[in-house]
C-alpha atoms as a printed R data frame, in Angstrom:
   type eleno elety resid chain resno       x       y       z
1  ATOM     1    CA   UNK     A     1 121.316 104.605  93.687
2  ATOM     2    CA   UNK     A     2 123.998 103.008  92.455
3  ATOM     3    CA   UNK     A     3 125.004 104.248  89.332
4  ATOM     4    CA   UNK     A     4 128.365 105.629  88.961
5  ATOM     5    CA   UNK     A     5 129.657 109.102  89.173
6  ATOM     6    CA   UNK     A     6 128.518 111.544  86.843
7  ATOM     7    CA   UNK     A     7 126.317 109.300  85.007
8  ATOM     8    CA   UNK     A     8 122.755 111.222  84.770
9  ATOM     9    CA   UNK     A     9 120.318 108.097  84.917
10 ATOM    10    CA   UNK     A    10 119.819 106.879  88.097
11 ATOM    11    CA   UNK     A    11 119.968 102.924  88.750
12 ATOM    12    CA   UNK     A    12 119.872 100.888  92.049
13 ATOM    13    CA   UNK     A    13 120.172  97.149  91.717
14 ATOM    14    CA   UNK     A    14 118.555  96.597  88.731
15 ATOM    15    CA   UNK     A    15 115.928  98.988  89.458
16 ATOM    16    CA   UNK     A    16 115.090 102.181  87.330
17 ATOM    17    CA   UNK     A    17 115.359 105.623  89.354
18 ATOM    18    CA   UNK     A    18 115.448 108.343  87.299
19 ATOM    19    CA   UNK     A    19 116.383 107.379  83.854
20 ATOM    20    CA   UNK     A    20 114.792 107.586  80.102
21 ATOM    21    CA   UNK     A    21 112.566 104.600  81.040
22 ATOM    22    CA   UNK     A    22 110.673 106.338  84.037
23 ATOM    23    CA   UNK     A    23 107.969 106.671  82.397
24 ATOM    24    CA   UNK     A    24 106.073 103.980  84.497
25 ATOM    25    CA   UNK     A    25 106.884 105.781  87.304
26 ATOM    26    CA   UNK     A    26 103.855 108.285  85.643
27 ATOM    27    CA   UNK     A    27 103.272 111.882  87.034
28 ATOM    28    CA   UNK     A    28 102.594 111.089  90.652
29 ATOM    29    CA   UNK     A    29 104.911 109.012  92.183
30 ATOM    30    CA   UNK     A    30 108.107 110.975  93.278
31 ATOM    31    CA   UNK     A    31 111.730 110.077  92.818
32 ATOM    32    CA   UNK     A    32 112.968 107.791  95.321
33 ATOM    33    CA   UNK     A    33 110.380 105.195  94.129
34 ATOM    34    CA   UNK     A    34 111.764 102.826  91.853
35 ATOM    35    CA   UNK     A    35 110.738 100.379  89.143
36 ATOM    36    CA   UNK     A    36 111.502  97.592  86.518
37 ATOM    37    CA   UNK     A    37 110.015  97.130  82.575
38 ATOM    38    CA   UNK     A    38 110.113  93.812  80.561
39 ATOM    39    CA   UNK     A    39 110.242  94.075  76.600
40 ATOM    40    CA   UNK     A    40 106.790  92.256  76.622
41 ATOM    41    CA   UNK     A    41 105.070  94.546  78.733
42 ATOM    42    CA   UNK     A    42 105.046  94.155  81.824
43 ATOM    43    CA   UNK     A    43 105.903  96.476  84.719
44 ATOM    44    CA   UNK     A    44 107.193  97.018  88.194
45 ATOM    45    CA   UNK     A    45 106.646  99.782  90.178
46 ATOM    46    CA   UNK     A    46 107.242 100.439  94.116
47 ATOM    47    CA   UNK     A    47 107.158 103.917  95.986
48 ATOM    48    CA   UNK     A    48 108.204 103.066  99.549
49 ATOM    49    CA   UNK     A    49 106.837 106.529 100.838
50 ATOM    50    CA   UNK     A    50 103.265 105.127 100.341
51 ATOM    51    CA   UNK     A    51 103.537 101.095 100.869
52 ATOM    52    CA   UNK     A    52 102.382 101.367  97.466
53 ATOM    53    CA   UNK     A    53 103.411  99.081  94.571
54 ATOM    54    CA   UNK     A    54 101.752  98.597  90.971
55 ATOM    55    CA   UNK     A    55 102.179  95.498  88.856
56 ATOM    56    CA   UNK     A    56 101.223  95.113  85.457
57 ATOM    57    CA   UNK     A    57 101.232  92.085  83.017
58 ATOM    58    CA   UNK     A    58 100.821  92.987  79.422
59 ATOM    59    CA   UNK     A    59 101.616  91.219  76.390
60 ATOM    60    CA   UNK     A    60 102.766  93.713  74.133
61 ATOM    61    CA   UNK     A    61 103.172  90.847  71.249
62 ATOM    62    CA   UNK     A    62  99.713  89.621  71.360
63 ATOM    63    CA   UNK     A    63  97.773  89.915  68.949
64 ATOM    64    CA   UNK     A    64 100.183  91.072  66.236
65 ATOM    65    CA   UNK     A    65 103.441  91.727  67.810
66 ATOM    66    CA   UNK     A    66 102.963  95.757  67.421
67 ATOM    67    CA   UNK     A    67 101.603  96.362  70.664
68 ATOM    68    CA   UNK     A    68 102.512  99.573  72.931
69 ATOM    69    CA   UNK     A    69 102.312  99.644  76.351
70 ATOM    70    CA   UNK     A    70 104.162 102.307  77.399
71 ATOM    71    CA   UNK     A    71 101.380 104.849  77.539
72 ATOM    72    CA   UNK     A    72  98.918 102.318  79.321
73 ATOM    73    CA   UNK     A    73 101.786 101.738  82.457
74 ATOM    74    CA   UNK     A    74 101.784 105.221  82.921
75 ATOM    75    CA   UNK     A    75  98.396 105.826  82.842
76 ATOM    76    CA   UNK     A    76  98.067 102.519  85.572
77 ATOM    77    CA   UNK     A    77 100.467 104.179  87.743
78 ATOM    78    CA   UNK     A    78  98.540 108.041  87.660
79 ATOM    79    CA   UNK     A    79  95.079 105.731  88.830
80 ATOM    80    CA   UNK     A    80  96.742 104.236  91.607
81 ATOM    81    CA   UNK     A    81  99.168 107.095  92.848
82 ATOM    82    CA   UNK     A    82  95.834 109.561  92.783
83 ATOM    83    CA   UNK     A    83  93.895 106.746  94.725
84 ATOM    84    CA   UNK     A    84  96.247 107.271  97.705
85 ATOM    85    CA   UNK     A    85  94.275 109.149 100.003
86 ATOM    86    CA   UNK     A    86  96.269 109.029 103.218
87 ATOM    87    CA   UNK     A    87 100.518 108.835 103.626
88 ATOM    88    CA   UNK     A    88 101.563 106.550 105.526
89 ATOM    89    CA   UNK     A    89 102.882 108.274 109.349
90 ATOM    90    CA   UNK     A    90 106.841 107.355 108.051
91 ATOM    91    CA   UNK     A    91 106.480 109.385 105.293
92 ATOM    92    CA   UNK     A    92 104.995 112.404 106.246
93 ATOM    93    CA   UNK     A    93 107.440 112.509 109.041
94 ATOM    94    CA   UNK     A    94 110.550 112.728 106.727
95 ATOM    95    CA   UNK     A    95 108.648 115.024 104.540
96 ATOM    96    CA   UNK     A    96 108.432 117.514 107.643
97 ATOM    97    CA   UNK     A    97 111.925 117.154 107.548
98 ATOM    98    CA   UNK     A    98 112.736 118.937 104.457
């Protein structure tokens, strides 16, 4: 992270932590994985715990210019976090650790 001190939303290098916009993120992932939204749709998301990223092109203009995405990249990144069915050996070592 590097947001400053005693700011609550969490920002690294561009990248979304923990903020108002995690919503990609979606219910599996954990914090520590980080991501990145456009205004037209489309979505970055990377958990390095699982090798895992998920990247989404939308066009949130087309047809009418009232499209909403939002929901859609978090139900994209609940498919692909429940499809992991084996951690990587890195992870579930420093998950022993804690």
């Amino acid at each position: 992270p590097q947001t400053p001190l005693g700011e609550e939303e969490l920002r690294g290098a561009g990248f979304d932590i923990a903020t108002r916009f995690s919503g990609t993120r979606g219910d599996l992932f954990p914090l520590g994985s980080f991501g990145h939204t456009g205004f037209m749709g489309t979505s970055l998301w990377i958990d390095p715990f699982t090798d895992t990223f998920v990247v989404l092109f939308t066009s949130r203009l087309h047809p009418n210019g009232k499209g909403e995405v939002v929901s859609l990249r978090k139900k994209v990144a609940n498919v692909v976090a429940a499809s992991i069915l084996e951690l990587p050996p890195l992870r579930d070592q420093l998950l022993r650790r804690f």
